[in-house]
C-alpha distance (Angstrom), angle and dihedral (degrees) to the residues before:
residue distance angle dihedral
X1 . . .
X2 3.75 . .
X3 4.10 112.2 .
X4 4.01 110.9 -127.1
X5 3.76 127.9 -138.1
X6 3.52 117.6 -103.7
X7 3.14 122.7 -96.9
X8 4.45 111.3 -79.4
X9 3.50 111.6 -121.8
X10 4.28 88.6 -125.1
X11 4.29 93.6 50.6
X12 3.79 87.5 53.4
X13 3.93 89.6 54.9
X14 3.72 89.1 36.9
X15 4.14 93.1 57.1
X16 3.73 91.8 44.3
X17 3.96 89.0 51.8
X18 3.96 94.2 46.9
X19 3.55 101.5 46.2
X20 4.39 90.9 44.6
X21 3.54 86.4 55.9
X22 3.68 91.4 43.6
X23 3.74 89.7 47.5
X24 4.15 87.5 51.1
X25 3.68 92.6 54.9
X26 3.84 99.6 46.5
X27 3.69 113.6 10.2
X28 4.19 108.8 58.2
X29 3.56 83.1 164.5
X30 3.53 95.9 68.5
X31 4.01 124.1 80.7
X32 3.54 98.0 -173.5
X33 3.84 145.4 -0.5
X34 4.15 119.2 -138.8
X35 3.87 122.2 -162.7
X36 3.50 119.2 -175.0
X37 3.42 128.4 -162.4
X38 4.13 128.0 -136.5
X39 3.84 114.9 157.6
X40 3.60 109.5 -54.1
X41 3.78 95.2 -17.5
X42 4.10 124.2 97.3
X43 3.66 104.9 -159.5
X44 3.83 114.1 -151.9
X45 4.09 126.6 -152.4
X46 4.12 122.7 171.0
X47 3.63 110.0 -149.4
X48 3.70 116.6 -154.3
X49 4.08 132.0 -150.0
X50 3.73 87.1 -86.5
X51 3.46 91.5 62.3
X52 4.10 90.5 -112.8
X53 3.74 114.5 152.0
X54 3.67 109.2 -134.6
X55 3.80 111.3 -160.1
X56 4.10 100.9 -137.9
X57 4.00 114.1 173.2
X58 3.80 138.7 -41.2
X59 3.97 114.0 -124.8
X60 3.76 117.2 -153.1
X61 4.54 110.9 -143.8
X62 3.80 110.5 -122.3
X63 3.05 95.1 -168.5
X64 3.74 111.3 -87.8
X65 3.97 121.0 56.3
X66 3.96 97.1 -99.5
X67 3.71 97.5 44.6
X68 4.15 110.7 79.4
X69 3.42 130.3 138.9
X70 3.79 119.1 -131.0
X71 4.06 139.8 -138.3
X72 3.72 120.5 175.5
X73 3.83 121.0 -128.8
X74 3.79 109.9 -114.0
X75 3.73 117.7 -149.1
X76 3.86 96.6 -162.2
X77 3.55 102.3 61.7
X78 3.88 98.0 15.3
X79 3.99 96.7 -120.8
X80 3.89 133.7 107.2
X81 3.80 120.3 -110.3
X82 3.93 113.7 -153.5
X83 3.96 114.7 -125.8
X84 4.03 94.0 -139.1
X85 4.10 79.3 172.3
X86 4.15 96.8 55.7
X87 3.48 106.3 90.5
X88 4.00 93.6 163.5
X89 3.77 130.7 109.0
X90 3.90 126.5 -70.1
X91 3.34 78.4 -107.0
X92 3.80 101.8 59.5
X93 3.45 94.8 43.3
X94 4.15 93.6 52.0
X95 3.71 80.2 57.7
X96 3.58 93.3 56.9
X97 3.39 96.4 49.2
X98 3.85 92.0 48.9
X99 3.67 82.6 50.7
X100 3.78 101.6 65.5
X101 4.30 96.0 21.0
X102 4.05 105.4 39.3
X103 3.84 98.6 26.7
X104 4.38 87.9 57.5
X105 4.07 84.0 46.3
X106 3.82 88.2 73.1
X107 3.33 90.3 47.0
């Protein structure tokens, strides 16, 4: 298993700038994104008007700021799956997961 960098300092900022503007352009519902950093993980939360935190996906670093690995957070047992088959951008993929998690919100 080869060990990963941590995370730099400017793709943390980086991530948190591409998926806000991401979130702006496709997720009115959402008031804010948080990413949280452990290791080489970026965990990912949509918060809605109501001030409900909305657990999203967890991103693993690979080692330069457009190459992550993704897992989608599932609701019904409370853990994230990884997507071996997404091969998109952090961005994609944060629209999937507002697809299935902050679309039912409304509901």
């Amino acid at each position: 298993m080869v060990c990963m960098p941590a995370i730099p300092e400017s793709t943390k900022i980086s991530l948190q700038q591409r998926l806000w503007e991401r979130a702006e352009q496709n997720w009115p519902q959402l008031i804010g994104v948080n990413v949280r950093f452990r290791a080489q993980f970026a965990y990912v939360d949509g918060e809605l008007r109501d001030g409900e935190l909305l657990p999203l996906l967890r991103l693993r670093y690979g080692g330069s700021a457009h190459r992550w690995s993704s897992a989608i957070y599932v609701a019904s047992n409370g853990k994230y799956e990884d997507q071996i088959w997404f091969t998109g951008e952090v961005e994609d993929v944060f629209d999937l997961a507002c697809d299935l998690h902050v679309t039912n919100a409304d509901l």
